[in-house]
C-alpha positions as CSV (number, residue, x, y, z in Angstrom):
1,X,21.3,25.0,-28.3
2,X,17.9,23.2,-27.2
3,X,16.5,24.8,-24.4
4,X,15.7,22.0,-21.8
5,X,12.6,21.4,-19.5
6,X,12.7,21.0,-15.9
7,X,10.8,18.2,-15.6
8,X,12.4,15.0,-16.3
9,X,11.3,14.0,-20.0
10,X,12.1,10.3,-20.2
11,X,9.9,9.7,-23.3
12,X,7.5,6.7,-23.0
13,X,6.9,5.9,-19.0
14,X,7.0,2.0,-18.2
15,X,4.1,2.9,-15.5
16,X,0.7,3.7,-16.2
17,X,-1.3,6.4,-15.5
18,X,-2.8,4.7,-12.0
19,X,0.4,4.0,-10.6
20,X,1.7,8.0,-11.4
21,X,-0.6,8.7,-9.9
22,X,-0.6,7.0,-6.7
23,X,3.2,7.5,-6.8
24,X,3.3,11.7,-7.4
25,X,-0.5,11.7,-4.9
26,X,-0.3,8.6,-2.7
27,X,-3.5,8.5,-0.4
28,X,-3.6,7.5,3.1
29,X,0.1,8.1,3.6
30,X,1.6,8.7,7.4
31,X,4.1,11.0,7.9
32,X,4.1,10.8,11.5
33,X,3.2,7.7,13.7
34,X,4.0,9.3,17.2
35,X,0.1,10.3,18.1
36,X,-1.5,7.3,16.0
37,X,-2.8,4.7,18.0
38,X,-3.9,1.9,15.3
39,X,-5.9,-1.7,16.4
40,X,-3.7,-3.4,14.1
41,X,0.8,-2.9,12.5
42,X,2.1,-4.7,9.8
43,X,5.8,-4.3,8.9
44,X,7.5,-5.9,5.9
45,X,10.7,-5.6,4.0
46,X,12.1,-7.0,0.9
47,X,16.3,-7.3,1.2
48,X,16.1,-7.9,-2.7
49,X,15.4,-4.1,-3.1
50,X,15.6,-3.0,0.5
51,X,11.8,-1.9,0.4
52,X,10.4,-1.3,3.9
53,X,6.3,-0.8,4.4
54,X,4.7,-0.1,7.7
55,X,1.0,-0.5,7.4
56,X,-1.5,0.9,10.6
57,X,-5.0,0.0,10.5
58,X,-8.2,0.6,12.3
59,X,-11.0,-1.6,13.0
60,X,-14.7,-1.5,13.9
61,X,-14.6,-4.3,15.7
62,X,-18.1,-5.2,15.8
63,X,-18.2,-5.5,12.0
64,X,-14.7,-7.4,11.9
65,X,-14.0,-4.7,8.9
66,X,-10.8,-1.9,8.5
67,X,-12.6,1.6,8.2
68,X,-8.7,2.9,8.2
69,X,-5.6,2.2,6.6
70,X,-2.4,4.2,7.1
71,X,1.2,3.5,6.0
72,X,4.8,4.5,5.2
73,X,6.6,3.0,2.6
74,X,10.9,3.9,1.9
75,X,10.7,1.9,-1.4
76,X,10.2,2.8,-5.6
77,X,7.6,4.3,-7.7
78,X,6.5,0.6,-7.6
79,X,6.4,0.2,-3.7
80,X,4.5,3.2,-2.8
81,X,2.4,3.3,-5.3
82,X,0.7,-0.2,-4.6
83,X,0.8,0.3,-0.9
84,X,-1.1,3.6,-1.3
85,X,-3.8,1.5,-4.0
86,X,-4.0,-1.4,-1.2
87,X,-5.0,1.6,1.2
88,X,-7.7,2.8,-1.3
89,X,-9.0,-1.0,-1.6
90,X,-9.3,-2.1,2.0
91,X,-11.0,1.5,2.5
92,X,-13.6,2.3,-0.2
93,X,-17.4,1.4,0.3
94,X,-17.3,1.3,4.1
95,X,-14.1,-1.0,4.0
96,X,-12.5,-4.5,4.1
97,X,-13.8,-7.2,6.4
98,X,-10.7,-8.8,7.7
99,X,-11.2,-12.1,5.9
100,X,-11.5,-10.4,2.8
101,X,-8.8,-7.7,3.6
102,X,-6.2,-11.0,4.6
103,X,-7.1,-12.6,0.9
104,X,-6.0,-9.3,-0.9
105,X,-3.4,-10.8,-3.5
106,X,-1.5,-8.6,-5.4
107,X,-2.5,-9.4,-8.8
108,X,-5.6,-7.3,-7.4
109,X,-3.3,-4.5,-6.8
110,X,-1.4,-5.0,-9.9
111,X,-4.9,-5.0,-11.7
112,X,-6.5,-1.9,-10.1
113,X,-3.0,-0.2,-10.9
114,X,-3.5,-1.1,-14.8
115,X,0.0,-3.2,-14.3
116,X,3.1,-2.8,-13.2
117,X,6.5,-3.8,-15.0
118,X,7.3,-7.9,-14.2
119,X,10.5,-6.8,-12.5
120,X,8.5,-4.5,-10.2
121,X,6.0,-7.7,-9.3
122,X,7.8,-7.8,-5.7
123,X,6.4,-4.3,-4.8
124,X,2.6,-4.8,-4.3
125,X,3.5,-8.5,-2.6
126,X,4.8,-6.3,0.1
127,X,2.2,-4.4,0.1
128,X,-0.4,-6.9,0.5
129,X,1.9,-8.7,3.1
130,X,2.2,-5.7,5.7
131,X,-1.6,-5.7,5.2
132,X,-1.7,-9.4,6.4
133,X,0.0,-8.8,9.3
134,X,-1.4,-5.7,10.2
135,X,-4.4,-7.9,10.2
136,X,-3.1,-10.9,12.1
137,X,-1.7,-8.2,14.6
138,X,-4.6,-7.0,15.2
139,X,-6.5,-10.4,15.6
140,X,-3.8,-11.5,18.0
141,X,-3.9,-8.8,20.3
142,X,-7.8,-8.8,20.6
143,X,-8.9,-12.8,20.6
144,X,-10.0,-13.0,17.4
């Protein structure tokens, strides 16, 4: 008898490297919202795969840019990691003006992830969407 591993050896992975990693390490996750007070929310769900994302972000308000993103995703390898690469965007070099952060697409998530299976396409639309309106909460509830 073959002795077995106790990892789960599924032979080639349809995910790349990027997106095991931001699935088994995401960044920017929040476990626990109670004490968080964010500037802006986002929340989005998908009833095709009954994905949910909740995205918090912070703003420096004179320089209309995110300096923090936070979220919680109950989703796939797929969902969490492109919500937890759209943190890592909207957050590197100082981070995101609004404008800029409201254009994300998710082929730009898709790209920085090196791909993502064509079924799993839906996942970083969420993600960019609870970014949007994370963003347009945020605008609304300080005149912007």
């Amino acid at each position: 008898m073959k002795e077995t591993s106790k990892t789960c050896d599924v032979g080639k992975w349809i995910y790349s490297e990027k997106v095991r990693e931001h699935f088994f390490n995401p960044q920017n996750m929040l476990i626990d919202d109670a004490d968080y007070e964010a500037d802006g929310i986002g929340i989005v769900g998908s009833p095709t795969c009954g994905d949910m994302m909740v995205v918090w972000i912070k703003v420096d308000s004179k320089e209309d840019r995110i300096t923090e993103c936070k979220w919680r995703t109950f989703g796939c390898a797929s969902a969490i990691a492109s919500t937890s690469m759209m943190s890592v965007m909207v957050t590197e070099n100082g981070g995101t003006e609004l404008k800029k952060a409201k254009r994300l697409t998710a082929e730009a998530i898709i790209e920085r992830l090196d791909g993502l299976p064509d079924l799993k396409y839906h996942c970083s639309v969420l993600s960019h969407q609870a970014l949007r309106e994370a963003v347009i909460d945020y605008e609304e509830n300080h005149g912007k």
